[in-house]
C-alpha positions, 0 to 999 in steps of 0.5 A: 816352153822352149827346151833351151830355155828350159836347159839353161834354168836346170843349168843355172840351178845346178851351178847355185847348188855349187856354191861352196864347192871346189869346182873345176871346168874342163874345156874339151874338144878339137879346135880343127873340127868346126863345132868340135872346138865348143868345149875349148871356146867356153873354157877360153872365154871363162879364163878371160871371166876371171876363172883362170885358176878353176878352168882347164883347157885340154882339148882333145886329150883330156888324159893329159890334165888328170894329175893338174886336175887332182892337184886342184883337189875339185870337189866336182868336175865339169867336163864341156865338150861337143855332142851329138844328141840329135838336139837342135845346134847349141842345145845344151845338156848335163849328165852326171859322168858314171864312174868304173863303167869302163869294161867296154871302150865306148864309142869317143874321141878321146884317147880313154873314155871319160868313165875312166878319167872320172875314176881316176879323179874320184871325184863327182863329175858332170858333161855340160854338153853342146849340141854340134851342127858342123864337125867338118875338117877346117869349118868354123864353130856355127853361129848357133854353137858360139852363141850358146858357147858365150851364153854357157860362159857369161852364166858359169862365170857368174855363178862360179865367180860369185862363190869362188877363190879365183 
């Protein structure tokens, strides 16, 4: 069976599980670096999908939103950024964040480490990665990467949608 399909019914799966939860998305990444831009381009398209109140777009300073997202008091956090997992481009993966392991900065383009962010929120949070292609300075998203990005879109706003006070 093809692992993308595969990723996309653990990740409809764990959204129904959702139902009830204050969820908030938070789209991240740099909109000047190609594929970079996946995290923005899904939280983007899930605002025009009716979740405007639950999504936060903060690029590539996601520090800046942790007083907005705790004043949405969120039961979960998901955090949708760019990876590089050496999957094939869009290839999607989720991971529940850790928190307090934060005694080494890791390796990341954020200013603090999402460890530390998840701490600071307290609350249950997830990555909802994409795999890149291309994160060249002033190259557009791929077509493998939007795709996925719209896929990620039309099933998260369907899933959160159906349970949420938007």
């Amino acid at each position: 069976m093809d692992e993308s399909k595969d990723a996309f019914r653990e990740l409809e799966r764990f959204l129904e599980g959702l139902r009830g939860k204050n969820t908030v998305i938070v789209g991240l990444g740099n909109t000047l670096r190609g594929d970079d831009a996946a995290g923005i381009l899904v939280a983007k398209l899930l605002t025009r999908k009716g979740l405007k109140k639950k999504v936060i777009v903060a690029g590539p300073h996601p520090e800046l939103y942790i007083k907005r997202i705790s004043e949405l008091k969120p039961d979960i956090v998901i955090f949708i950024d760019a990876i590089d997992a050496g999957l094939a481009p869009g290839a999607i993966t989720l991971s529940e964040l850790p928190r307090g392991e934060f005694r080494r900065a890791p390796v990341t383009t954020h200013a603090l480490p999402l460890s530390l962010i998840v701490e600071m929120l307290g609350v249950k949070s997830y990555i909802l990665g994409i795999q890149v292609e291309n994160t060249e300075f002033n190259a557009k998203i791929t077509r493998e990467v939007r795709k996925s990005c719209q896929r990620l879109a039309e099933l998260i706003a369907e899933k959160l949608n159906a349970s949420c006070d938007c």
